[in-house]
C-alpha positions in Angstrom: 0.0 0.0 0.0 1.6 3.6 -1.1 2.2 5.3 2.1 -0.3 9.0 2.2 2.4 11.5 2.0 -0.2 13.6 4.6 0.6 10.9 7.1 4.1 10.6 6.8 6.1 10.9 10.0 9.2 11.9 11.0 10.9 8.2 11.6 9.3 6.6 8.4 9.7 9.7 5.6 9.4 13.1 6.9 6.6 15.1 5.9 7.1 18.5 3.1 9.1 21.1 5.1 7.5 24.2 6.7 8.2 27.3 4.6 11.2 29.6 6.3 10.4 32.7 8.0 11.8 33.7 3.9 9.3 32.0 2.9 10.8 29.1 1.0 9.0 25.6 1.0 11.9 24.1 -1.1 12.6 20.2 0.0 15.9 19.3 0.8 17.9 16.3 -0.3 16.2 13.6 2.5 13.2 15.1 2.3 12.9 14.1 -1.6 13.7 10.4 -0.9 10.3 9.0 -0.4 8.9 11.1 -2.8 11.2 9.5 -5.7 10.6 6.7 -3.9 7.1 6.7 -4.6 7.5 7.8 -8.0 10.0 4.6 -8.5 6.9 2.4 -7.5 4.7 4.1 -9.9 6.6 3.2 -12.8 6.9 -0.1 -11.9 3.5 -0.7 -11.0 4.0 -2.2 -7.3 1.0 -2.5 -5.3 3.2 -2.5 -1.6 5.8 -0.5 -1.8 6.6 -1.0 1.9 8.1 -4.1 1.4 9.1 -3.9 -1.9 12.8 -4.2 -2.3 14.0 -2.5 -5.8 17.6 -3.5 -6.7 19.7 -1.3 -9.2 18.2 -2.5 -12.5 14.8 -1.0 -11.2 16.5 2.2 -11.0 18.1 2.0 -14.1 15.6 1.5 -16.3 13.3 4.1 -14.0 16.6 6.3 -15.0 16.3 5.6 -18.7 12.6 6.7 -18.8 13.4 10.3 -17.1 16.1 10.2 -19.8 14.2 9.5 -22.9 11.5 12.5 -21.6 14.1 14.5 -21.8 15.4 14.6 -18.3 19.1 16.2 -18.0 21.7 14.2 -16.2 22.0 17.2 -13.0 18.1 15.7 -12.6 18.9 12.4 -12.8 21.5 12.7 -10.3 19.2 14.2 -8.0 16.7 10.7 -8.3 19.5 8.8 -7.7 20.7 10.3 -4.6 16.7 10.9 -3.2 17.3 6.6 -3.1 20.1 6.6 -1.5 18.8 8.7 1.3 15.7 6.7 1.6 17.9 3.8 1.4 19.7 4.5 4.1 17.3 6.2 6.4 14.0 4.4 6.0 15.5 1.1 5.1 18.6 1.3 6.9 20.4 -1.1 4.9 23.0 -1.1 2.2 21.7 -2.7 -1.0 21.2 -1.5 -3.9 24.7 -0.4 -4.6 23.6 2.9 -6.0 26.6 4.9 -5.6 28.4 3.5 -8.9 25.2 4.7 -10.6 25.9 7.9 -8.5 29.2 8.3 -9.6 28.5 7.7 -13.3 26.0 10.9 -13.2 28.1 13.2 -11.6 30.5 12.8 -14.9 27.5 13.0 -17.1 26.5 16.2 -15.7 30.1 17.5 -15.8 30.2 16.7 -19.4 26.8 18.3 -19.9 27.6 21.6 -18.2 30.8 21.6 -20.7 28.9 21.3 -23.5 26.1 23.7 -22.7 29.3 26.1 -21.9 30.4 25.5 -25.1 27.5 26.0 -27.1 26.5 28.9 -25.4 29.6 30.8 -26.2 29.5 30.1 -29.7 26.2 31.0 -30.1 27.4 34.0 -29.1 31.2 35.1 -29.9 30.0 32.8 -33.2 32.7 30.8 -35.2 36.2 32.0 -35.1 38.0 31.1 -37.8 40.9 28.5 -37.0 43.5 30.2 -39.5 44.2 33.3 -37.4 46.6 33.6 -34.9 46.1 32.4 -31.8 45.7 35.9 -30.3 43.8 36.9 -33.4 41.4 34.3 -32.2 41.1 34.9 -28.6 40.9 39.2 -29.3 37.7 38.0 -31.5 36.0 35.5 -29.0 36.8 38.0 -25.6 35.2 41.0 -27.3 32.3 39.1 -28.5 31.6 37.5 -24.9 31.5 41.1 -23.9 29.4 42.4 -26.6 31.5 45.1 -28.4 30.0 46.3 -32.0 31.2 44.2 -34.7 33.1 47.9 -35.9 34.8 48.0 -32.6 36.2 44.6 -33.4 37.0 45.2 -37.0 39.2 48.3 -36.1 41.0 46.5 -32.9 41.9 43.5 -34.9 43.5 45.8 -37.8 45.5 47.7 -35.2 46.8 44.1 -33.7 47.4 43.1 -36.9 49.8 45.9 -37.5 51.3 46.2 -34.5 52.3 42.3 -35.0 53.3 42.9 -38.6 55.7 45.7 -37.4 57.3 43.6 -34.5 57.2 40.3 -36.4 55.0 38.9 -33.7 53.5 35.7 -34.7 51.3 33.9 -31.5 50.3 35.0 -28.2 53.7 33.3 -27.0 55.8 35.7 -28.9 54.0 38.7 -26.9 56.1 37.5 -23.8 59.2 40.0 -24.4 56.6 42.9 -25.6 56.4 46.1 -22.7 55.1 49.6 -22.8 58.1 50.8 -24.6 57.3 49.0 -27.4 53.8 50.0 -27.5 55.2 53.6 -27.0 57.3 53.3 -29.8 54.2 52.0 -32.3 52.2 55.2 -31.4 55.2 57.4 -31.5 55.5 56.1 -35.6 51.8 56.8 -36.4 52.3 60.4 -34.9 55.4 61.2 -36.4 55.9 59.0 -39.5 52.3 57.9 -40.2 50.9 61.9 -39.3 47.5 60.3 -37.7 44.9 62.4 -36.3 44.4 62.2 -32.4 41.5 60.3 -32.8 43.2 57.5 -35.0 46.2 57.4 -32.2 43.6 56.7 -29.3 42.0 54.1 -31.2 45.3 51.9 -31.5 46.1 52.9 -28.1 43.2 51.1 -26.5 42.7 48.5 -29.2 46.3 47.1 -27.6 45.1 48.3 -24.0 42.2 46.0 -24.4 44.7 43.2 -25.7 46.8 43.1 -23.1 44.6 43.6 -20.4 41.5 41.2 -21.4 43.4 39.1 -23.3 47.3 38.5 -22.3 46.0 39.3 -18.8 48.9 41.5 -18.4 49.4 45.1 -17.1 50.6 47.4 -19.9 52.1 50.3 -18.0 52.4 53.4 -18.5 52.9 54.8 -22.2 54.1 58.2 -22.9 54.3 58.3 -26.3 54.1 61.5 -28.7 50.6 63.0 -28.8 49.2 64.1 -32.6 49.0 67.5 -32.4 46.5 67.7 -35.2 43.7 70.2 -34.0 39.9 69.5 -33.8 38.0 70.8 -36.3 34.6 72.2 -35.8 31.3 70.6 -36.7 30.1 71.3 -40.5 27.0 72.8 -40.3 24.7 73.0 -43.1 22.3 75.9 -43.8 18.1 75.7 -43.9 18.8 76.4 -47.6 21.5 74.0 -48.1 19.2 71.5 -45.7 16.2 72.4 -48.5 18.2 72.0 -51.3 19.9 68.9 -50.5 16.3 67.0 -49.7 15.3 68.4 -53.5 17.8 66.0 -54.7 16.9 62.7 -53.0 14.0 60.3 -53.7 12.5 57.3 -52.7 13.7 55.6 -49.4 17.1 57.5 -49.2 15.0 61.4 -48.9 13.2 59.1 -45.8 16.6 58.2 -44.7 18.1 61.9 -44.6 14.8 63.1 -43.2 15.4 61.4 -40.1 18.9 62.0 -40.3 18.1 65.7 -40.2 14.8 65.7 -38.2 15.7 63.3 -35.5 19.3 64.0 -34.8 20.3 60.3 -35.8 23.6 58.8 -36.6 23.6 56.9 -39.7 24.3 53.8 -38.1 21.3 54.1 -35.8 18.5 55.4 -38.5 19.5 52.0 -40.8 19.1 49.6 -37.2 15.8 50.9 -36.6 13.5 47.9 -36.6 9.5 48.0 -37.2 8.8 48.0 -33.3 11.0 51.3 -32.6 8.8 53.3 -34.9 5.5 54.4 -32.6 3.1 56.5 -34.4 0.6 56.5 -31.2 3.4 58.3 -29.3 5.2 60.0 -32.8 8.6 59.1 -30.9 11.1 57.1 -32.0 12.5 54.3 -29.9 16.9 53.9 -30.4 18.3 50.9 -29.0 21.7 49.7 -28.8 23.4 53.0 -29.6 26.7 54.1 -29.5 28.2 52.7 -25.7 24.8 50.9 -25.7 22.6 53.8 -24.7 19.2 54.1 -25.8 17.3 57.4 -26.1 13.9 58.1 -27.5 13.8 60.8 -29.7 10.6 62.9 -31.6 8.6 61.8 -34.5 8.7 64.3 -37.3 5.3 65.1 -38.4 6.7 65.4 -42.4 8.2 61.5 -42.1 4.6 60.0 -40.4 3.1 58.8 -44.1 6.2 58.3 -45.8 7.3 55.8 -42.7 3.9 54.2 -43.2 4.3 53.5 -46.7 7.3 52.1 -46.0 6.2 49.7 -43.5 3.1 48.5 -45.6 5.4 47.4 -48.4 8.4 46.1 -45.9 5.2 44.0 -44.6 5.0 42.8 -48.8 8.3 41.8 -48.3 8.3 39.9 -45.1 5.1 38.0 -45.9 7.0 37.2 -49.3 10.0 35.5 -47.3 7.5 34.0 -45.2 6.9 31.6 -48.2 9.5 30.8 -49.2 10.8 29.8 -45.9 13.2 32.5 -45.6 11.9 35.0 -43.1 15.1 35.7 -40.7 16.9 38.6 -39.1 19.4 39.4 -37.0 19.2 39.1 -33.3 21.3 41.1 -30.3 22.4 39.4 -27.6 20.6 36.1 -26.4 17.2 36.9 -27.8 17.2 34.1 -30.7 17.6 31.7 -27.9 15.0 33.4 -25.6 12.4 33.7 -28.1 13.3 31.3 -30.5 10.7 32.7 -33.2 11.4 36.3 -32.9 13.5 36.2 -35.8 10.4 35.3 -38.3 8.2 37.9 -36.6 7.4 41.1 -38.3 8.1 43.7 -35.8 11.6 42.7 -34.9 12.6 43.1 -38.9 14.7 45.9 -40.2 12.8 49.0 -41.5 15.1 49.7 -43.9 15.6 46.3 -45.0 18.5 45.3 -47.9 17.4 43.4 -51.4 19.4 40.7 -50.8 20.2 38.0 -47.8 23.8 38.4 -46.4 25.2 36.2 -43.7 26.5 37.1 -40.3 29.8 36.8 -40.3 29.9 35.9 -36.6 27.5 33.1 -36.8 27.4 32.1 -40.2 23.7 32.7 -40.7 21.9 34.2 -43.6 19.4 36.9 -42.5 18.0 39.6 -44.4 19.8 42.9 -43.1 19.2 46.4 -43.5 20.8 48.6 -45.8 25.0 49.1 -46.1 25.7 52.9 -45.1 27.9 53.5 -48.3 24.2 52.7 -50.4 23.1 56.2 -48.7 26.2 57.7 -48.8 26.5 57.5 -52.7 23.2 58.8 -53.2 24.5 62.1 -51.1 26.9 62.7 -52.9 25.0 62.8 -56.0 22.6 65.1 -54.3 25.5 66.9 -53.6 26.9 68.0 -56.7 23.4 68.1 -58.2 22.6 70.9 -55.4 26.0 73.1 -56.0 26.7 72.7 -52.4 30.0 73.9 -51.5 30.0 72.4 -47.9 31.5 69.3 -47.1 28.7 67.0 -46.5 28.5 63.5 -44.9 25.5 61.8 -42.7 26.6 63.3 -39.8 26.5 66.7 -41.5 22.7 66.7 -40.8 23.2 65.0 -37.3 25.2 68.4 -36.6 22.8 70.8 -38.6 20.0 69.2 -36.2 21.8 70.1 -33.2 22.8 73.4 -34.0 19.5 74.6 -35.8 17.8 73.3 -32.4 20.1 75.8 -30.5 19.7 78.8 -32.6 16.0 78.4 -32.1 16.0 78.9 -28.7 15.9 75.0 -27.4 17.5 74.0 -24.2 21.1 72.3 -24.4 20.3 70.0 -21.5 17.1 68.8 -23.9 19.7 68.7 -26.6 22.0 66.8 -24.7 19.0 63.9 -24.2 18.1 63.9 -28.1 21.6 63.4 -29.0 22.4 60.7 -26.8 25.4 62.7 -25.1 26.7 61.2 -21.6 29.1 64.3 -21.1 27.3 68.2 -21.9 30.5 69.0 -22.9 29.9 67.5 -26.2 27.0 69.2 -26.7 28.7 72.3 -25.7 30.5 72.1 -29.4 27.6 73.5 -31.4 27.4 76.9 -29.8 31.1 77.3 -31.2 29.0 77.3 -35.1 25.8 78.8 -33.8 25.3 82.2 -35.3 23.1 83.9 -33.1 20.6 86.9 -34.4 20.9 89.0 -31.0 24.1 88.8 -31.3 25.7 90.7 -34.2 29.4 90.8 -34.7 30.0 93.7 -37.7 33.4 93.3 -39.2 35.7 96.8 -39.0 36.0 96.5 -42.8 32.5 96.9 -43.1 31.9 99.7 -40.2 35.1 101.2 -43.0 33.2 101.0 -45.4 29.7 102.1 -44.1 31.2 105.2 -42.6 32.5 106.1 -46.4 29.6 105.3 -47.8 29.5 103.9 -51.0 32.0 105.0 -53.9 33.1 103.6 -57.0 36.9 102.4 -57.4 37.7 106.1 -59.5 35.8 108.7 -57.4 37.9 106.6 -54.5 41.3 107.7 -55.3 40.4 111.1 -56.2 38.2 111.9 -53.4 40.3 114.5 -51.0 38.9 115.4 -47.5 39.9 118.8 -47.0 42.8 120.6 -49.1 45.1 123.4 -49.1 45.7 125.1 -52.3 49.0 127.1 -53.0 48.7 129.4 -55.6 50.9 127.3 -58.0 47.9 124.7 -57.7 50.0 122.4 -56.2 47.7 120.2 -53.9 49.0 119.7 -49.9 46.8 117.2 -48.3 45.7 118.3 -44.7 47.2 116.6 -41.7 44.4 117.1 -39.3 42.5 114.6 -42.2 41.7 112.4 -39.2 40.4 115.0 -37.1 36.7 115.7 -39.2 35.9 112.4 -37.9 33.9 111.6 -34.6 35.3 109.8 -32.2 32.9 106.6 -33.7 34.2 107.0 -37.0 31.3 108.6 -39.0 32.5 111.5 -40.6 31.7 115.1 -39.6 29.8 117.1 -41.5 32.0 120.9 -42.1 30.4 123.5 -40.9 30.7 127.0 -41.3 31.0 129.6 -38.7 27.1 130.4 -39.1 26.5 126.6 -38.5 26.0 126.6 -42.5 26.9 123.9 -44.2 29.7 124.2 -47.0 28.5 123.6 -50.3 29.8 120.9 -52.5 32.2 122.0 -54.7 32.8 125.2 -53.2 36.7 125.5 -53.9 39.7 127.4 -52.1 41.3 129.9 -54.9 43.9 132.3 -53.9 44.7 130.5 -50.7 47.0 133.4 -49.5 44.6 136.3 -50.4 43.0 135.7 -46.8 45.2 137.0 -44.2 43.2 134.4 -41.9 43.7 131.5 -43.9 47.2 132.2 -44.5 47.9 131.9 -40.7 46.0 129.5 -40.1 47.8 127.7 -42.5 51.3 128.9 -41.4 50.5 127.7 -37.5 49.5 124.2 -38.8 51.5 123.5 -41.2 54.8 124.3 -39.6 56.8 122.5 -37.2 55.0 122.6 -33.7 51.9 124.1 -34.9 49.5 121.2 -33.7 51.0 121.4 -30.3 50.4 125.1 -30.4 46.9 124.3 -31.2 47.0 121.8 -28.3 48.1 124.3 -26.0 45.4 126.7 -26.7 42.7 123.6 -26.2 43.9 122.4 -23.1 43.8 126.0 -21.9 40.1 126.6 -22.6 37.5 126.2 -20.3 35.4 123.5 -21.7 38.3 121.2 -21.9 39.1 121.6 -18.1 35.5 121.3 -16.9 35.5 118.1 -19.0 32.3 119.2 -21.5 34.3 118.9 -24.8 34.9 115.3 -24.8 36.0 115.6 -28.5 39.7 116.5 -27.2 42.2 117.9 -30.0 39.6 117.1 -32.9 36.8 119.2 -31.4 39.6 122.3 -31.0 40.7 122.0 -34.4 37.3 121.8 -36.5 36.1 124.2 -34.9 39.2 126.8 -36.1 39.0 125.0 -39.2 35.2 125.6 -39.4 35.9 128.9 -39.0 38.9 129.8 -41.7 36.1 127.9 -43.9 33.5 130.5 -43.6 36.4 132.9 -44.2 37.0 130.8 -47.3 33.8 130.7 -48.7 34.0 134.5 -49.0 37.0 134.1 -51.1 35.4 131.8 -53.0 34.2 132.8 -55.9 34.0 130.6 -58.9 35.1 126.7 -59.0 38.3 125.7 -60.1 38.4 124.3 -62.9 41.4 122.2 -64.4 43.0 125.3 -66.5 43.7 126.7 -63.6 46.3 123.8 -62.6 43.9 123.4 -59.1 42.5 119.8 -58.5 39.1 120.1 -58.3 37.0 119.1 -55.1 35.0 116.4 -55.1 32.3 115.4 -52.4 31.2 117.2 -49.3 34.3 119.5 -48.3 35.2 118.0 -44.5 
């Protein structure tokens, strides 16, 4: 008769365990012995278990049957010793022999745990290929065990590569007698010899930091080599018009690709990953995952790519229901998601959006999928657009990544906001736009145009023979004034010449028979001779308004206003214009 588990007591198999003040219920070892004991009968169909006695074949074949319904050997084990147990403390005797059975099962599950191991890692660091170096190998498998971008491997492995090519390295053996100073002297040659920029220097820097510390398992040091002192360049920033103008000149699913580029802020890379699911029209956002370091963001819908992006996934739904067919439906899955939802692959929303023509397979795992589009596809269409627009700017994809950034900032958004939609961990990346931002309340007038405003406009001739203010001699030999500089305000707009009854002087009043004005002719003697201007000083200086502090104009107030009066003495004198038989140069313009 098969003992009520209700009624089991402590001497003849102990009844299920009170849960813990945790509250876990979870039997241990001796309390699963009768239970499998139980199950034992069962299977064998034995109507008094209680005096039953099963030998090792019994268990055996009870074994096989867990094995064939797909029992693992770490389970198996577990039957095995619940027997034993119950063997031993309900029984109390020593037969079956179950421990050889016992022992058996412990290698199985070793060997299983191996395997699993095994498979597991390849399923995700995918085949390596048994050709490379050693190191080679073991750079490829580390970084995909911690899931670094397939790029990030592509360019550490070239930069191994060449640093083994240059030291005639050969295996991970050889890298025994390798130190700092030899990785000092590779990044000194790409500074000095190969000209690098700083960016390319850092990059072999860490690919052989990451080598030596995740893969050698040795500490590299410290490296001082010579920095590239290549500068960084500022963001290229495209204009609305350009913007305009370069979206004239692309079609189909490449002016959808640039519109997000622009409108979203994305990198190239992360507008061709986006997948069906990120695109939500409910919340007109857009989800990116797996960004650059792994980040995700979510970024703003525009309203402009809403039908286009649903055209597009009507006919990538064509597609997929096409491959669906044939058999063929497959994509590309991060991480351990094939193996956690084994059918995700085949389902619609985890397919590219920008899906490619053609299958291409993985080359970590060897599988075909159907993958999204290769960025040089879009960049060869933008550089058509290019040329076709007459753009002079150098453009890439990132060029509308930057123009988003910096068009966001001119128009008033906040740079912490900024910071979110680009995905920046530090602000003082974003803090690199303001640097091309050209700001409307903030006007910066270059002092060749304040020149040229304050002379106003003037054609190349009447600029050489314009003359501010002359002296005439008799002979009609022109001396050019050296208080020139004076008629101007201390801004630099010209001052109008005035008379001495605050009239203006007439255009092309000229100054005949300079000497005939007794006036003029010392006025002319004091300035022109040696001393005169600090004569004129003196006699400023001296005058009330300049020590009360009133006439702020200084020297060139003193001397336009003596000049202003020897020209209303002039214009007395004046009584024809000059004209060029009488050997004067003629004046031309407002007399200053």
């Amino acid at each position: 008769m098969i003992p009520n588990r209700s009624s089991r007591t402590d001497s003849g198999g102990s009844s299920p365990p009170a849960p813990s003040r945790h509250g876990s219920a979870k039997p241990s070892g001796d309390d699963w012995g009768p239970i499998w004991f139980e199950k034992l009968a069962q299977f064998h169909r034995v109507q008094q278990p209680a005096i039953w006695d099963f030998d090792e074949q019994h268990v055996i074949d009870f074994l096989r049957a867990r094995l064939r319904s797909g029992a693992p050997a770490w389970k198996r084990l577990r039957i095995v010793e619940g027997l034993i147990s119950y063997r031993n403390r309900v029984r109390k005797s020593s037969t079956p022999r179950l421990e050889p059975i016992r022992q058996k099962l412990q290698e199985l599950v070793i060997r299983e745990r191996f395997r699993d191991d095994t498979q597991a890692i390849e399923e995700v660091a995918g085949t390596i290929d048994p050709n490379e170096p050693d190191v080679i190998g073991q750079l490829r498998r580390t970084m995909r065990l911690q899931r670094k971008q397939y790029n990030t491997e592509k360019a550490y492995v070239k930069w191994v590569r060449r640093f083994m090519r240059e030291r005639c390295l050969k295996a991970a053996a050889d890298f025994s007698e390798i130190g700092p100073t030899d990785v000092e002297a590779f990044l000194t040659d790409l500074a000095v010899d190969g000209n690098v920029s700083p960016s390319t220097q850092d990059q072999a820097f860490y690919a052989l930091l990451f080598l030596f510390e995740h893969v050698l398992k040795r500490d590299l040091g410290s490296v001082n080599a010579i920095r590239s002192g290549k500068p960084k360049r500022i963001p290229s920033v495209l204009s609305e018009p350009e913007v305009t103008a370069l979206l004239g000149h692309l079609s189909g699913v490449h002016l959808l690709i640039a519109q997000l580029l622009y409108g979203c802020g994305l990198r190239i890379g992360e507008c061709l990953r986006l997948r069906v699911k990120d695109i939500r029209f409910d919340l007109m956002r857009i989800e990116i995952h797996d960004s650059k370091g792994g980040k995700s963001r979510l970024v703003p819908l525009p309203v402009q790519a809403v039908e286009p992006l649903r055209r597009l996934v009507k006919s990538r739904r064509v597609l997929h229901e096409k491959d669906l067919e044939r058999g063929e439906a497959s994509v590309w899955l991060p991480h351990a998601l094939s193996r956690k939802f084994p059918s995700a692959h085949r389902e619609f929303k985890w397919q590219f959006l920008f899906a490619s023509a053609k299958y291409a397979r993985d080359p970590r795992s060897g599988k075909s999928h159907r993958h999204h589009l290769h960025w040089s596809t879009f960049a060869e269409h933008l550089r058509l657009a290019v040329r076709s627009a007459g753009t002079q700017t150098h453009v890439t994809a990132h060029t509308f990544r930057h123009s988003f950034a910096t068009h966001l900032l001119a128009a008033g958004t906040d740079i912490r906001t900024i910071q979110e939609l680009m995905g920046h961990s530090d602000i003082a990346t974003t803090m690199i736009y303001t640097h091309v931002l050209s700001r409307k309340d903030i006007k910066v007038v270059s002092p060749l145009d304040r020149l040229n405003s304050a002379q106003g406009p003037a054609s190349p001739q009447i600029a050489e023979r314009t003359i501010e203010t002359e002296f005439c001699t008799p002979s009609g030999s022109a001396m050019p004034s050296p208080l020139r500089s004076a008629t101007r305000s201390p801004s630099g707009s010209p001052t109008p010449m005035r008379a001495s009854g605050d009239e203006p002087v007439r255009s092309g009043a000229m100054m005949t028979h300079a000497t005939s004005s007794p006036h003029l002719s010392s006025l002319t003697d004091k300035v022109c001779q040696p001393g005169g201007i600090g004569e004129l000083t003196r006699d400023h200086h001296e005058s009330p308004s300049a020590k009360t502090g009133h006439d702020r104009g200084g020297l060139c107030l003193a001397v336009k206003r003596l000049i202003a009066g020897a020209m209303g003495s002039l214009r007395k004198i004046c009584s024809r214009p000059a004209t060029a038989s009488d050997g004067l140069t003629p004046g031309i313009g407002v007399m200053r």
